[in-house]
N, C-alpha and C positions, 0 to 999 in steps of 0.2 A: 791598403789604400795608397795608390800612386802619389807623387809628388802635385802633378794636375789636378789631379781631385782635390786635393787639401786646400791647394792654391784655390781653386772653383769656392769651396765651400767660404776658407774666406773673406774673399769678396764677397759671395752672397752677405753674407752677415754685415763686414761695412758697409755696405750698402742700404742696411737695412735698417727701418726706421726702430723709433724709443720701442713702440709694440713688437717688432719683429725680431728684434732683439731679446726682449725680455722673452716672448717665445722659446728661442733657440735657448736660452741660459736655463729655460725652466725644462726641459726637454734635456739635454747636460744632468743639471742636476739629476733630475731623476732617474736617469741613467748610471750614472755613478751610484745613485742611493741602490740601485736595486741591484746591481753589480756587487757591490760589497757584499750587498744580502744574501748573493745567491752564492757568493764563494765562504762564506763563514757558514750560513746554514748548511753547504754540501760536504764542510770539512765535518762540522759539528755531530752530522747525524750518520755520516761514517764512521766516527769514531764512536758515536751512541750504541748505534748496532753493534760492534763488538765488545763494548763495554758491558752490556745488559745481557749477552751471552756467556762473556766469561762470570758476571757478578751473578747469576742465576744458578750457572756450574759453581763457585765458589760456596754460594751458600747454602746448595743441600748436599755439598761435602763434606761441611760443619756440621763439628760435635755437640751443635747447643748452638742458644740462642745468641750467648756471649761470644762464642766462637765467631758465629756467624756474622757479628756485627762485626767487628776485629776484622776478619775479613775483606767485607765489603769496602771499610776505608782504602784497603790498598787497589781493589778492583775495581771499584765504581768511582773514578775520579771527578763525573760529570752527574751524581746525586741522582741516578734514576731509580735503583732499589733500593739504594738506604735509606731516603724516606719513609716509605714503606716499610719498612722494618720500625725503623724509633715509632712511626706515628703507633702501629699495633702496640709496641712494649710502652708507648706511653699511659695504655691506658691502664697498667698498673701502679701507676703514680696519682689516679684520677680521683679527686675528693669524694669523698660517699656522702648519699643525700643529695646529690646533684642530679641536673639532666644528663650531663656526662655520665653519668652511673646510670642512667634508668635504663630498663631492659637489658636481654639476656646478654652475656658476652659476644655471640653473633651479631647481635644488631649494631654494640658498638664497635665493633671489628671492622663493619660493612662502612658506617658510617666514617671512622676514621682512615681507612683504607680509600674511601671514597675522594676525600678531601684531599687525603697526598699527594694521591693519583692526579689529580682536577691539577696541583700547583703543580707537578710535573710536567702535565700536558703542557701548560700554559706557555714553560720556558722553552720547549720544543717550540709550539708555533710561535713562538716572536720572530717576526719579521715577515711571515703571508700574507698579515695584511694590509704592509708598503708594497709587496709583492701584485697582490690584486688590487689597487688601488692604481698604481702604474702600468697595469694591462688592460686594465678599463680604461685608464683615463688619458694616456701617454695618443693615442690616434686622437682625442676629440682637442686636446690640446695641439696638435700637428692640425690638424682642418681648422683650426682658428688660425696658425699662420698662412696657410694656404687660402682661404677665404681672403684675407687681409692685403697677400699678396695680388690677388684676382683684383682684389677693390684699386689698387694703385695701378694695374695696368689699364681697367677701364676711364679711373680720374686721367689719368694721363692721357689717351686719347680724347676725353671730354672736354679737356681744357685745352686742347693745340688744336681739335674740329678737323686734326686728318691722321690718318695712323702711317704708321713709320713701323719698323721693328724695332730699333731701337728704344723704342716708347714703352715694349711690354716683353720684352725681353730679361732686363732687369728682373719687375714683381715677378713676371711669369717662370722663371726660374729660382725666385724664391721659393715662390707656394710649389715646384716640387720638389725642395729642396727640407719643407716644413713635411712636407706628404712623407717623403722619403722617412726623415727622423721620426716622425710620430710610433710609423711601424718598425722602426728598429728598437726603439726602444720600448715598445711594447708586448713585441711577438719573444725575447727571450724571460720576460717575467713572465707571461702566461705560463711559457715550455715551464717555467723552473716553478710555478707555484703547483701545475700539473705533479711532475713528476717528485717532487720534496713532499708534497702533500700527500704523497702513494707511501712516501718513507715514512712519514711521522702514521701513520696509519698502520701500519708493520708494526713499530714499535709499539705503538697503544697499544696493541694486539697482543702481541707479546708481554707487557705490563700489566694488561687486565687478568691474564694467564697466569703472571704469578702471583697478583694480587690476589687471586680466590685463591689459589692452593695455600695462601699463606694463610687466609681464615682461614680455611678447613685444617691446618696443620695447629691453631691456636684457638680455636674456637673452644675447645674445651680443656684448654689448659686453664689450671686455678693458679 
């Protein structure tokens, strides 16, 4: 962006009323907010992916269960498999006589494997849904200043009863000024909730893959 354009945007903004303003800041915000998001989710789940490869390779390199775990701390720095691992070896710490003990070792393998799985997922998608909340909502918050702006150039030739350019020049290059930000800041959090959401998807994938192999490898371990 040239020095013109910045100066342009400027002014639009002094110019612009308590409403028009508080638009533009909120449009700002949520551009930074979803900005951050998409540069910590794109570093996070690049380095997820190779984490969950090498910590996969490490642990059916292992000579044991305890090997395995040992392992993992050094491989998994970002706790994708080694949940999975403790949740299964927890279940031989599990009280007897309980619903934690009811049914066969498979079912509570599925069940505990299930759960770790879920908390994993969860810290993967943290932040998709600032993501798609700022892709839906970033243009209808933009048409509100655009609208607003429209309204001030019409009041303004209502109240002086002859038009001028100067009368709607002003609002009228507000509201595309509000057009414009809505869809900047909305068309890069779609892209990134699009394509982040293909990645955390890979992963599950990958996760649920070693989650079963891990029951069938423990399923019948006493």
């Amino acid at each position: 962006m040239d020095a013109s354009a910045t100066t342009g945007i400027l002014q639009t903004f002094a110019q612009a009323d308590a409403l028009g303003r508080a638009v533009a800041l909120l449009l700002l915000a949520m551009s930074v907010a979803s900005w951050v998001v998409i540069v910590w989710k794109a570093w996070l789940l690049r380095r997820a992916r190779t984490d969950l490869h090498l910590s996969t390779a490490a642990f059916w390199q292992a000579a044991d269960l305890d090997d395995a775990q040992r392992r993992l701390h050094g491989f998994d720095p970002h706790r994708l498999v080694l949940p999975l691992l403790q949740a299964a070896r927890s279940l031989d710490g599990a009280a007897p006589h309980t619903l934690a003990a009811a049914g066969d070792r498979a079912q509570q393998l599925t069940r505990v494997l299930r759960d770790a799985l879920h908390r994993v997922l969860h810290r993967l998608q943290y932040g998709q849904v600032l993501l798609a909340t700022v892709g839906s909502t970033a243009p209808f918050v933009g048409l509100l200043g655009t609208v607003w702006g429209i309204y001030h150039a019409l009041t303004g030739i209502g109240l002086d009863g002859a038009f001028r350019i100067e009368q709607v020049s002003g609002p009228v290059g507000e509201a595309l000024v509000m057009t414009a930000a809505g869809l900047a800041v909305a068309i890069p959090a779609v892209l990134a909730y699009n394509v982040l959401g293909r990645q955390i998807s890979r992963i599950e994938a990958d996760l649920e893959g070693f989650a079963r192999d891990l029951r069938e490898l423990l399923a019948h371990k006493v």
